[in-house]
N, C-alpha and C positions, 0 to 999 in steps of 0.2 A: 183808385178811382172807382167809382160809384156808375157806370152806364152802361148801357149794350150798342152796339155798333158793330153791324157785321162787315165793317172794313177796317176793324182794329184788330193788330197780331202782335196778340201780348207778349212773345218769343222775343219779339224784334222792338216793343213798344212804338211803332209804327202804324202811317194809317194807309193803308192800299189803294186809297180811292186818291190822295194827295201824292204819293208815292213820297213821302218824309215823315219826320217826326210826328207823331200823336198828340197834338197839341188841343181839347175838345174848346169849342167854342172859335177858334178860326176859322178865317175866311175859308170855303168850300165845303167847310165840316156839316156834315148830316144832321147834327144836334137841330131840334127847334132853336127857333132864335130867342124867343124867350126865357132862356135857359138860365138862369144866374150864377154867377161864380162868384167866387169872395175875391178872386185877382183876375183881372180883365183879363182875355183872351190875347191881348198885343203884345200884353207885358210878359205874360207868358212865355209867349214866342219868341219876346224879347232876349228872358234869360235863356231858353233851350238855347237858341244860338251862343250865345257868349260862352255858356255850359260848354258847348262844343268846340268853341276858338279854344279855349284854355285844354281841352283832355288831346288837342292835335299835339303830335309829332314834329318838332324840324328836322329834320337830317338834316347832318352837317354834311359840309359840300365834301365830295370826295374825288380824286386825292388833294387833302388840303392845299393850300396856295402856296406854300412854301417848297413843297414836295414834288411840285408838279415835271412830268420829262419835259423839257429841251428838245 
């Protein structure tokens, strides 16, 4: 990325002022509005989430169902 923003910590690729992901061009973001992207600011935000459904964790339930005390 290409901007300055002193609520963006490139550490965490997070924005401090939204307290989530670094998405430029979303709702609340400090950018002018005028801003252009070559992929809208929605769709963005669209994929960070889905990005994130997919890298979670399930724990499996414990102690499995079979296992369990009596």
């Amino acid at each position: 990325m290409s901007f300055s923003c002193p609520h963006f910590t490139p550490d965490e690729d997070a924005c401090l002022r939204l307290k989530t992901d670094c998405v430029p061009g979303r709702p609340g973001c400090v950018l002018p509005a005028d801003t252009g992207f070559a992929v809208p600011a929605a769709e963005r935000v669209r994929l960070r989430e889905e990005q994130k459904r997919r890298e979670r964790v399930e724990l499996p339930e414990w102690p499995p169902r079979g296992n369990r005390a009596r």
